[in-house]
N, C-alpha and C positions, 0 to 999 in steps of 0.2 A: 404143491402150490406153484403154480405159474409164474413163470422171469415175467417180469412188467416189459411191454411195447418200447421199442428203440423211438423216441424222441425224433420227431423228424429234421432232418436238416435243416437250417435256416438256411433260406433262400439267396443267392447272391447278389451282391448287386449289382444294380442294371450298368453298364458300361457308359462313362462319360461321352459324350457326343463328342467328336474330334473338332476340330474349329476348322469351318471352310467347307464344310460338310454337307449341312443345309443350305438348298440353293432356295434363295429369295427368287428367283427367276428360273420360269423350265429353262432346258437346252435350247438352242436355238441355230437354225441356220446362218449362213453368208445372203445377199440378196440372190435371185435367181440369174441375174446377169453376171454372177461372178465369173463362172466357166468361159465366158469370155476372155478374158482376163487371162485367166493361165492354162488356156488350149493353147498360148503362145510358147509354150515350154518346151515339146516336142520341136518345133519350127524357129525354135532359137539354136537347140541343137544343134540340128542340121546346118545353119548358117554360118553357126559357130565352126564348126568343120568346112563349110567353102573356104570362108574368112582367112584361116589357118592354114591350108593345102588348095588353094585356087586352082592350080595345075591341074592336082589330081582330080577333085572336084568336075575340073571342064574334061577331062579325058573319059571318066566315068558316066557322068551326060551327056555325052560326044556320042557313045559306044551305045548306047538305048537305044531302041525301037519308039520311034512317035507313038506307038500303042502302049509301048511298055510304061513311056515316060510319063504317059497322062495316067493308064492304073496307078502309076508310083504317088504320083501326085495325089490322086482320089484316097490313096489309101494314108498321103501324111495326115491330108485333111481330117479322116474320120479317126487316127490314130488321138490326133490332137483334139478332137472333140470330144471324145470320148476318155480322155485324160482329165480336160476340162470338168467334165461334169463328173467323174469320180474324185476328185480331188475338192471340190464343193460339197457331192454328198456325203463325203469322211469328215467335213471340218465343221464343229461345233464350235457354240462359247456360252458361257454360264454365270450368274453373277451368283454368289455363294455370301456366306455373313461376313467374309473376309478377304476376298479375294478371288480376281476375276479368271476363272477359266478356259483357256483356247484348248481344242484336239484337233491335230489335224494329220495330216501326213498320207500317202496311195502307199507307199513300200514301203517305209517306214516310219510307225507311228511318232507322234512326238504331244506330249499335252506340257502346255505353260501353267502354272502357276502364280499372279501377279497380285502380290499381297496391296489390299487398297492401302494399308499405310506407309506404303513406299511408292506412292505414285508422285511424280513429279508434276508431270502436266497428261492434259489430252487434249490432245489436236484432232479440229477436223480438215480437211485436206477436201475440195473438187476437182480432179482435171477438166480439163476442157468439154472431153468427151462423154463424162461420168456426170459434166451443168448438163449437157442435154439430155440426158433417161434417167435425170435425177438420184443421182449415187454418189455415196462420198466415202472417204474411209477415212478412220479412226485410227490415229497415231498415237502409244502411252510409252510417256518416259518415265524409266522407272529407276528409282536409285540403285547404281552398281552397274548398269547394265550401258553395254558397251551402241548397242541399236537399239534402234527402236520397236516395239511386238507392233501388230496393227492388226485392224481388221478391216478386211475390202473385197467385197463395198458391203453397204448398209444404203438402205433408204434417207432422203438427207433427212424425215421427222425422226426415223430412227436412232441415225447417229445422231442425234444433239439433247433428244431424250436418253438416250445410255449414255452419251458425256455428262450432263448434267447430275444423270445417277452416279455416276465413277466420282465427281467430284464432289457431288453433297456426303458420301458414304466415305471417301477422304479424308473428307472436316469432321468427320466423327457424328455425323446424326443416322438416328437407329436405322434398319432398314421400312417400318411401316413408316417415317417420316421423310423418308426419301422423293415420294411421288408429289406429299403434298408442301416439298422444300420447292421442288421443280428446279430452275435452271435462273441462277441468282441475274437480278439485274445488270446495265452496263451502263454507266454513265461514260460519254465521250470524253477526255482530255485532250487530243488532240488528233489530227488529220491533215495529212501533207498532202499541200494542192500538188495537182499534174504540171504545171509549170515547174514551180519549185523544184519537184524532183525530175524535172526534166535539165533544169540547169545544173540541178548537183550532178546529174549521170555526166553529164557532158565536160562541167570540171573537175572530174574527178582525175584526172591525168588518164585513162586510160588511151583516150584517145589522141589526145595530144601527143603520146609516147608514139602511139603506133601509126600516125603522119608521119613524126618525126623519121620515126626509121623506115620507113615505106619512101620518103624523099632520101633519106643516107642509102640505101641498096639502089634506088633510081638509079641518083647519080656512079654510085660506082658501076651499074651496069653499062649504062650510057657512055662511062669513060672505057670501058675496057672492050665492048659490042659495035657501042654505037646503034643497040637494035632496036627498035620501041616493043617487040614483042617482048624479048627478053622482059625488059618493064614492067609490060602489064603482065604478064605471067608469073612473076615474081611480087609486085607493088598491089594487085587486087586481090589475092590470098590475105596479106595482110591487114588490111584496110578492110577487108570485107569478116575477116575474124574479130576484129575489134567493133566493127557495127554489129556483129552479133553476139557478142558478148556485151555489150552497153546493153541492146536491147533487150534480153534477158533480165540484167538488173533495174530496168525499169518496168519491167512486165511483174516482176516477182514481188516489186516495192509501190506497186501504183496503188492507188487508194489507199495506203498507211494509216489505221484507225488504232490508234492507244483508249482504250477505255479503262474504267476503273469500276470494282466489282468486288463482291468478300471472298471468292473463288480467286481475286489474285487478279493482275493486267492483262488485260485480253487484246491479244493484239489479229488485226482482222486487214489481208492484204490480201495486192494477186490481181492480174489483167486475166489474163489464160486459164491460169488454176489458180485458185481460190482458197486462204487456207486463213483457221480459226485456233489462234495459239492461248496457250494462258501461261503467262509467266506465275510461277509457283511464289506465294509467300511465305517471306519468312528467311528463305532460300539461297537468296544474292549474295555472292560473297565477295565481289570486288564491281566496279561500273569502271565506263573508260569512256572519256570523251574524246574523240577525234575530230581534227580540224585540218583536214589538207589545204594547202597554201593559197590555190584559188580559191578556195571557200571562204577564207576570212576576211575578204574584201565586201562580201556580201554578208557577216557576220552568222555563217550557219555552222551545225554542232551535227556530229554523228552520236548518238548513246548505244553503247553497248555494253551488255554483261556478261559475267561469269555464273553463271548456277551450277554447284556441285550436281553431279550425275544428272544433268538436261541437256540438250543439244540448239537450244533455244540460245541466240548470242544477241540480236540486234532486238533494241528496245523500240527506236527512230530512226530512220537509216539517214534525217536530215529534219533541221528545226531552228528555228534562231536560237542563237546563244543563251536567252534567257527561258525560253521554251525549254531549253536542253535542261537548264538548272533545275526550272520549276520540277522538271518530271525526275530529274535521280532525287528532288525531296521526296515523289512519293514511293520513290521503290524502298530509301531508306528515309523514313520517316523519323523527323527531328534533325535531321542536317540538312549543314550547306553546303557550300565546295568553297571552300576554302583558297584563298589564290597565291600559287607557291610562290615561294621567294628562289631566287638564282644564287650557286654557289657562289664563293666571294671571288674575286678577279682572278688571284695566281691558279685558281682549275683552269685557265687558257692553256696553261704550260699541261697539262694532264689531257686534255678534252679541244686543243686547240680551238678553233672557233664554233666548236661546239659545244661550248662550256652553257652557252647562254640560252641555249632550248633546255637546259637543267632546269630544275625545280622541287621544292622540297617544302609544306605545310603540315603541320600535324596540329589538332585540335582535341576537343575533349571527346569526338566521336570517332575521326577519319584518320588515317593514314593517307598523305595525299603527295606523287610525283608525278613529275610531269617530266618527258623530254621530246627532241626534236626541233628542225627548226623548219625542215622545207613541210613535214606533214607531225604537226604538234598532238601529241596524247597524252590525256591526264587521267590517273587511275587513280580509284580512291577507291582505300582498302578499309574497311568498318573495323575498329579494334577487335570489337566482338568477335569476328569473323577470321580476326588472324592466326596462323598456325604456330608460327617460328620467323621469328627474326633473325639477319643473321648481319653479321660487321666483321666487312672487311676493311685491307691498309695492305696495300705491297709497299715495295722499298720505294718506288719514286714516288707514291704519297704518302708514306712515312714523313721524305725528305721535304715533301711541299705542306707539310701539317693539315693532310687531307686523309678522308674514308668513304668508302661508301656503306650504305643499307640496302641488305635485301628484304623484301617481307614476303611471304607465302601464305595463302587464301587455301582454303577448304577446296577450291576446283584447280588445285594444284597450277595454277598458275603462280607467278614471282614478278614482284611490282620492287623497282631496282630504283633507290636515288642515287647519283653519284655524284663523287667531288665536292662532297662536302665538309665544312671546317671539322678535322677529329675532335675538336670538343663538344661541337653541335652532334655528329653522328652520337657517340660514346652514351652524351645524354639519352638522346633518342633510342637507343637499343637499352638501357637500364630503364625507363620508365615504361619499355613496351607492355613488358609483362603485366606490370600493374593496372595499362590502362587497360588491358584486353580482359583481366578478372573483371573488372566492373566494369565493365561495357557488357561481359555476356549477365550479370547479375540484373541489370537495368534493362536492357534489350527486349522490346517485344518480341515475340514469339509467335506466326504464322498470322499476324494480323494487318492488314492496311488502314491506313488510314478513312471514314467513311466521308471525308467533303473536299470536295476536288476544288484546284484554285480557281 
């Protein structure tokens, strides 16, 4: 009688799909003008080497033949074009169910991996040259990450449809809802006129400093030459460095557009180059109003933040005081700012006449100080958002019955009150801990507010 038939194997099973795996999108190129762009790679080289040994550089060019020196030249040229356009045809990017991926690299490979739910923000950026053959490149910040990844260029419908998809896919909607989420509205909040930010460039001390010492070197030239050349060779360097640096930060801050949007603040600036930021919600972990000294005669506010792992810092670079307010309610939504109080009189003897640019508020939301006197800043640290508190007291505020607090924010920043009464401090660091649990229990979570004031 016959063994009976061996039972066949059961079948194994099929292997779990890896996450990131399936790309919602083919591969895809750079724009075709990208090679432009870094055919410059080769010919920075090279410059970088004059730069460095100029000498040798003019000895070595000196010593060529006109014939030689023009083949050399034809040959950097096709060196670098041909660089150019290998370095386009190696670099890919791919949007996958979780994460965006770059390959790029001529001699050495390199591919990114950029998990969508660590994105911070995405920027879009134009140069000058990139408004006219319409290209723009795509900046993502990503938590932990010390720069920024980018991709450049893109066509601009392209880049602002892959932002939009980076950010709907962000917010956690699936990938077939992505297309028909598209690229969330923007309501305006505010827009700094070209005057206004023409008078805040101009009182911002820069250039008030750099008269100032352009007239101190004058005269000490004058007293020790007697030469007017010495002068101008000396006095328009400087003066001509500070007109262009003003003019850069007015070029970079012209048309200042704060909008409001479920994607988070969208801030939309730039004379020259052009760039389309979105401050992340949720994210902010300290604001800081700044007021330098000519400015508060005209009553205008700088806002600026802290976002852990973004590189995004100015909110408004310039606004009236209550503008300023209005907008840090909507980046933290449910406060106010609170208006510190000044340590009590004997911090003279600690902070001499600096005692009175101190300041010190604390509320059911905010940690709030403030110092300065010639150029005043107030930081307000959200409980939620604080790390560690810490309370200090050396021996001569011991002896004056004075302390100060340090508070520390998620973007590793430290917002310092000082000189203030050790009883007030002592409280204030025993109740930190408590308010910062139920602030993060109560605290909204990646959402803004949807009606703008």
């Amino acid at each position: 009688m016959s063994a009976p038939a061996p039972a066949a194997p059961a079948p194994l099973p099929a292997p779990e799909p890896r996450p990131g795996r399936a790309l919602s999108r083919p591969e895809r190129r750079l724009h075709p003008l990208t090679p432009l762009r870094r055919a410059w790679a080769p010919v920075a080289v090279l410059l970088g080497w004059a730069v460095h040994d100029p000498n040798g550089a003019y000895r070595q060019l000196s010593a060529l033949a006109t014939g030689t020196l023009v083949l050399a030249s034809v040959g950097v040229v096709l060196v670098a074009c041909v660089y150019g356009v290998l370095s386009w045809w190696v670099t890919w990017f791919a949007v996958t169910e979780s994460e965006l991926r770059i390959r790029s690299g001529v001699l050495f490979r390199r591919t990114a991996h950029i998990r969508l739910d660590r994105l911070q923000a995405v920027d879009v950026t134009r140069p000058l040259l990139g408004r006219l053959v319409g290209v723009a490149k795509l900046k993502l910040d990503v938590v932990g990450a010390k720069s920024k990844d980018e991709l450049a260029y893109l066509a601009e419908a392209e880049a602002r449809v892959l932002r939009a998809e980076l950010l709907a896919r962000a917010a956690g909607h699936a990938p077939g809802e992505v297309r028909a989420v598209g690229e969330a509205e923007r309501r305006v909040l505010w827009r700094v006129a070209p005057g206004q930010l023409a008078g805040s460039v101009l009182l911002s001390g820069g250039l008030f400093g750099s008269l100032c010492g352009a007239a101190f070197v004058s005269w000490l030239l004058w007293t020790a030459s007697h030469s007017l050349w010495s002068i101008a060779v000396t006095a328009v360097p400087i003066v001509g460095g500070a007109a262009t640096k003003l003019f850069r930060a007015y070029a970079n801050a012209y048309d200042w557009t704060v909008g409001e949007s479920p994607d988070g603040l969208r801030l939309d600036h730039g004379l020259l180059e052009t760039a389309h930021e979105t401050v992340p919600p949720g994210r902010v972990q300290s604001v800081r109003l700044v007021e330098p000294l000519l400015w508060r005669a005209f009553g205008w506010v700088r806002v600026e933040l802290r976002v852990a792992g973004s590189q995004n810092s100015v909110l408004v670079p310039v606004a009236p005081y209550a503008t300023g307010r209005a907008l840090v309610a909507r980046v933290l939504p449910g406060t106010g700012v609170p208006e510190p109080v000044r340590p009590p009189e004997r911090a003279r003897w600690r902070l001499a006449w600096w005692w009175r640019g101190q300041g010190l508020a604390v509320d059911a939301h905010l940690f709030v100080a403030r110092r300065g006197l010639l150029r005043r800043t107030t930081s307000l640290v959200p409980h939620a958002k604080v790390q560690s508190v810490r309370f200090t007291q050396g021996p001569w505020e011991r002896a004056l019955g004075l302390a100060s607090l340090a508070v520390d924010d998620g973007a590793n920043r430290t917002v310092r009150a000082r000189a203030r009464a050790a009883d007030e401090a002592r409280a204030v660091f025993h109740a930190q801990a408590d308010r910062s649990r139920t602030s993060r229990r109560a605290s909204p979570h990646g959402q803004w507010p949807r009606e703008c004031p």
